[in-house]
C-alpha positions in Angstrom: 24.3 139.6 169.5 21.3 141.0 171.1 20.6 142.1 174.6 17.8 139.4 174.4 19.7 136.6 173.2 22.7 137.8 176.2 19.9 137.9 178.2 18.3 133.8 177.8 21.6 132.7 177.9 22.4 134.3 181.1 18.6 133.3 182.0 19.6 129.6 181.3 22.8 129.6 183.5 20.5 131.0 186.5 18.3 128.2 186.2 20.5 125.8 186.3 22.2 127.1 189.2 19.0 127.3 190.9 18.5 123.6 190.5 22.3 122.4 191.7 21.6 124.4 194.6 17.9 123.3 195.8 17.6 120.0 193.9 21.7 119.4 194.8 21.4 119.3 198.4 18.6 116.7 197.9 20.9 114.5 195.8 23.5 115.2 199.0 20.9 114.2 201.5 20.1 111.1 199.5 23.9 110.0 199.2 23.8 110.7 203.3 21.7 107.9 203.8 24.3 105.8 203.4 27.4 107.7 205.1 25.2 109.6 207.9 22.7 107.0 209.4 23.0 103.9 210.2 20.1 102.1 210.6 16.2 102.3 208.4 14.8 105.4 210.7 17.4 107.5 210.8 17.9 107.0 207.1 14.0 108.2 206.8 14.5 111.3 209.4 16.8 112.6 206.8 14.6 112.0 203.9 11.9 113.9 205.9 14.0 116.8 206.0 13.4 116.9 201.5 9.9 115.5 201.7 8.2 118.6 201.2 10.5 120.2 198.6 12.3 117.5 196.8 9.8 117.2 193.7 9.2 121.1 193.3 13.1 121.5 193.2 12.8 119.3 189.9 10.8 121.9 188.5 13.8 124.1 187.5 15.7 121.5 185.6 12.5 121.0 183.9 12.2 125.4 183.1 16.0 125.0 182.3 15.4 122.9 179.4 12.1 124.7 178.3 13.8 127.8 178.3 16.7 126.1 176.2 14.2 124.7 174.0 12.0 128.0 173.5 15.0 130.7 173.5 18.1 129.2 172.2 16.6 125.9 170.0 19.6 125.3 168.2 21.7 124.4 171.0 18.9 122.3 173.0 18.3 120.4 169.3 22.0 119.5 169.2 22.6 118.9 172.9 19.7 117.1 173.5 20.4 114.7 170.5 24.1 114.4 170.6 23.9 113.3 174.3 20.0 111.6 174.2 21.9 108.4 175.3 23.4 110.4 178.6 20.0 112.4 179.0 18.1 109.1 179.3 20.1 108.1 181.9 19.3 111.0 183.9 15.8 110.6 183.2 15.8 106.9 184.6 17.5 107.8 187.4 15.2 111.0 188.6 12.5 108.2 187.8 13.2 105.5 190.1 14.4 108.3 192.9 10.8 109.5 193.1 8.8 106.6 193.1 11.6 105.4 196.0 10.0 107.4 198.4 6.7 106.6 197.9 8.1 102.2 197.5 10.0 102.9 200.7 7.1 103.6 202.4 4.5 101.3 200.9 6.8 98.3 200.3 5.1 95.0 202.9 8.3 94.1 204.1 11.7 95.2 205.6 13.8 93.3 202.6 11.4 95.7 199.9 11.9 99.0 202.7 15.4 98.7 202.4 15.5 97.7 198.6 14.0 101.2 198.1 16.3 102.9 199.9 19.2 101.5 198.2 17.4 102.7 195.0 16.9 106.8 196.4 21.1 106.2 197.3 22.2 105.0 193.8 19.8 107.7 191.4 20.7 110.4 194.1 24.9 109.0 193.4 24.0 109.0 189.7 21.8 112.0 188.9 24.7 114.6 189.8 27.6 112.7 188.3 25.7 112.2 185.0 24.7 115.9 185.1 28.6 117.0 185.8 29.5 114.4 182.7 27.3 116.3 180.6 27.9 120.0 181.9 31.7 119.3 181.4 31.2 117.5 177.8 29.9 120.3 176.6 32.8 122.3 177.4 34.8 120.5 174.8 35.3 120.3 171.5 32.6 118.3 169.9 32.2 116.9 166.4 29.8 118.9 164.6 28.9 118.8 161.2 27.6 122.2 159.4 23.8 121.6 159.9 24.4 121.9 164.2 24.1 117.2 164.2 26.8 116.0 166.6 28.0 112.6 166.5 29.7 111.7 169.8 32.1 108.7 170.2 32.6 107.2 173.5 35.6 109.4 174.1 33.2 112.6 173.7 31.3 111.0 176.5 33.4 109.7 178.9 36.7 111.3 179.2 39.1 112.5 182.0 37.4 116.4 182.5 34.1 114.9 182.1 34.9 111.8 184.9 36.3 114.9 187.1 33.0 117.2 186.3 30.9 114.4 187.5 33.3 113.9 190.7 33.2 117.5 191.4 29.4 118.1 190.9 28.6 115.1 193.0 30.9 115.9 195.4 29.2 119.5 195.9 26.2 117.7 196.5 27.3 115.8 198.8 28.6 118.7 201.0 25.2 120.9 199.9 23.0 118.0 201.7 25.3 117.4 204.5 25.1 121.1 205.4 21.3 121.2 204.7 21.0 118.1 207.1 23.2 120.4 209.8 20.8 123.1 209.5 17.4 120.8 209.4 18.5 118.4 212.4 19.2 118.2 215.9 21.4 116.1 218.0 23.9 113.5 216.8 22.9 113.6 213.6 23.3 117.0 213.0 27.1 116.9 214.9 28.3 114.0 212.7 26.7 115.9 209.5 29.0 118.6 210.1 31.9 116.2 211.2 31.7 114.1 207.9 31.1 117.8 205.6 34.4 119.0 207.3 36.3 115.7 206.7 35.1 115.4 202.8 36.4 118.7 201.7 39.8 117.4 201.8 38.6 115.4 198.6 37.8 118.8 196.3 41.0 120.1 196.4 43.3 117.5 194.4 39.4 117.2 192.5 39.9 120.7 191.6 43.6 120.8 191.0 43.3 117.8 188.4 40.1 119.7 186.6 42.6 123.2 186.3 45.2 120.9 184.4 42.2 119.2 182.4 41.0 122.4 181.2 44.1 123.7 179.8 44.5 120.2 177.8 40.5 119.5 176.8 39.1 122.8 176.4 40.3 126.5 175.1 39.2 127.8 178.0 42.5 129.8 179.0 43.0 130.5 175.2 40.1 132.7 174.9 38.9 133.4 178.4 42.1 133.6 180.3 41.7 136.2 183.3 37.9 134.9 183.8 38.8 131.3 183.5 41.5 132.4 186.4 39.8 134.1 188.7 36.3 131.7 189.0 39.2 128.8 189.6 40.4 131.3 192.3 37.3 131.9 193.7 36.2 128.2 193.5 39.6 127.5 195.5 38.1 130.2 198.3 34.6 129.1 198.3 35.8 125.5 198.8 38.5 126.9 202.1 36.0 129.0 203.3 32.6 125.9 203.1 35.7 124.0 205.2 36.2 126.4 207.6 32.5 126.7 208.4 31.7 123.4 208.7 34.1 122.8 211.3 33.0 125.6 213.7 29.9 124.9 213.1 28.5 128.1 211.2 25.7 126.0 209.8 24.2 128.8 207.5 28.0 130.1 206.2 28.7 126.7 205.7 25.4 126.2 203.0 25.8 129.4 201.6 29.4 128.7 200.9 28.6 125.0 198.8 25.8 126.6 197.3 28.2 129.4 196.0 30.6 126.4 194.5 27.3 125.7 192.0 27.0 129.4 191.1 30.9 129.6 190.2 30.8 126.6 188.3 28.3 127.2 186.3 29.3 130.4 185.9 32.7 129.2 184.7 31.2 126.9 182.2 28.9 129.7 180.4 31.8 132.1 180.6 34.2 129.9 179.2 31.7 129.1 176.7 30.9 132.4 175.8 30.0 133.6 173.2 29.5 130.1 171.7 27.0 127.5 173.0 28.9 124.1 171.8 32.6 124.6 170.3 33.0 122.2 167.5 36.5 120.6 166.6 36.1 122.7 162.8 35.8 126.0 164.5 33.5 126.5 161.6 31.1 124.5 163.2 30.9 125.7 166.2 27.6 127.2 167.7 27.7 131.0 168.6 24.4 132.3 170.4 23.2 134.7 167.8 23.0 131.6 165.1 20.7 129.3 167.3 18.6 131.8 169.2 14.7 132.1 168.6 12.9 135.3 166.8 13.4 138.4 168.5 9.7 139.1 168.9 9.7 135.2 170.6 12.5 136.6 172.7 10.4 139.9 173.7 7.6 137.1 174.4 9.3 135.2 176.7 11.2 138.0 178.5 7.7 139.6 179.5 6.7 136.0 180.5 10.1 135.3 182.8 9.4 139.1 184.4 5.8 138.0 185.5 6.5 134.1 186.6 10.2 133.7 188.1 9.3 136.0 190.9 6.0 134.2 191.4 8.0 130.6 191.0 10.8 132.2 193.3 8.6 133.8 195.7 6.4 130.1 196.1 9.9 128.5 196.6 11.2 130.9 199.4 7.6 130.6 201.2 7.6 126.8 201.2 10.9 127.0 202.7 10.4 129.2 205.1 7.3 127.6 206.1 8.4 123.6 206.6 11.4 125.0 208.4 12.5 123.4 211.7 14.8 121.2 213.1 14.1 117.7 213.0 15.1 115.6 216.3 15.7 111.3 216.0 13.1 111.3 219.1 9.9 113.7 217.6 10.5 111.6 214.5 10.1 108.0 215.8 6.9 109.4 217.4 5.6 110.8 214.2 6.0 107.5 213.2 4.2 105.7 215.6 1.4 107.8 214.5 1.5 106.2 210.9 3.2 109.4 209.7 5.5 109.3 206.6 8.8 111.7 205.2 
């Protein structure tokens, strides 16, 4: 295996932890709608606090896949087509979230405003779930012919690990938009953001005790992997105390750092355990290593001087527009933004 090829794979792993953790707490500030506010403005004030990022955080998902596609083709042609069916979903779902908060805004009455709410809750409940399904899938062993084609069954699909993936990723995003909400509001809002963040973390632990005894029986994780496999469930464990801990004393920034680290160590944990394979068949013949489904080495070489000139221009854009829209958000300077016919 090549530096290059170690290098996309590594490359892909960032992205996608780059999208759980901007494009995650939008999911969790979504899903807040529901469990935070209780009435149509507050449930707007919170969108607010995404309207200016929520669309440009898709971006990476969409440079995930692209750099799947363009680096490592094998895997995203067997991936993409083995789970097309779980894919689409996703793709419906990010659909109808986005035009929800344009509907919610333009919809002529209160019945339609609401409908569209409901509509940013259910994609933002689904996206992250769907997403966990497939992150966990992939982690088992998969039937693969010799030419890369995988033919899932139902079971391959939907399965205990993958049920507690999707539990576990939504449930981080949950926590990642409840302490974004903490850090972007003011008042009772923000108090009961933290409250409800500090109260839901009881839920991860038996989550994550369930997917350690799921690994050992669905994947061969601790077979090949063992003192990694140990030590990111360790640290996930720590992380998970730690986001607690900060969320009920109120250490707003600790607290976001903290769920935003629970994204890095998952993914993390599913490349490592993966390593150096990219989809582990059930004929270990089958299975994908990197160095079979990677691109050309001068597309590699290509790319690599690409990524160096445009991730610190795309990260550099992101960090700017962050830093730029950020300020805390009160119930009372909203509802007079809106009497001014201003939207999210």
């Amino acid at each position: 295996m090549s530096f290059l090829q170690l290098l996309w794979y590594a490359v892909i792993g960032l992205l996608f932890i780059i999208f759980l953790v901007l494009d995650g707490a939008d999911f969790g500030v979504g899903m807040a709608t529901r469990f935070l506010a209780s009435n149509y403005t507050e449930r707007k004030l919170l969108l607010r606090t995404i309207g200016p990022h929520w669309d440009g955080n898709e971006v990476f998902l969409v440079t995930a896949g692209g750099a799947m596609f363009a680096s490592l083709p094998g895997w995203y042609a067997s991936l993409f087509s083995g789970f097309y069916l779980l894919l689409f979903f996703v793709l419906i779902a990010l659909i109808f979230r986005g035009v929800s908060f344009e509907f919610s805004d333009a919809a002529l009455t209160e019945k339609g405003k609401h409908g569209w709410l409901w509509v940013n809750f259910i994609s933002c409940l689904f996206i992250p779930f769907l997403l966990g399904m497939l992150f966990t899938d992939m982690i088992q062993p998969l039937p693969i012919d010799a030419g890369g084609n995988i033919f899932v069954s139902f079971y391959n699909v939907v399965n205990p690990l993958s049920i507690l993936g999707g539990l576990c990723i939504t449930a981080v995003s949950l926590y990642q938009g409840l302490n974004y909400i903490a850090l972007r509001t003011e008042g009772l809002i923000r108090y009961h953001a933290s409250r409800l963040a500090d109260n839901l973390y009881w839920i991860a632990y038996p989550v994550e005790v369930l997917i350690v005894i799921a690994l050992y029986f669905q994947t061969n994780f601790y077979e090949r992997h063992l003192v990694a496999t140990l030590v990111f469930l360790v640290l996930i464990v720590a992380v998970t105390v730690w986001g607690q801990i900060a969320a009920a004393t109120d250490k707003e920034i600790q607290a976001i750092i903290a769920s935003s680290s629970l994204f890095a160590l998952i993914v993390m944990l599913i490349f490592t355990g993966l390593f150096p394979y990219v989809l582990i068949a059930n004929n270990p013949a089958h299975s994908l290593l990197i160095k079979e489904v990677s691109s050309s080495p001068y597309t590699l070489v290509i790319m690599t001087i690409v990524l160096v000139i445009l991730l610190p221009i795309m990260l550099a854009y992101f960090i700017w527009s962050y830093v730029s829209q950020w300020h805390r958000i009160s119930l009372e300077k909203f509802k007079k933004d809106l009497d001014n016919g201003e939207t999210y």
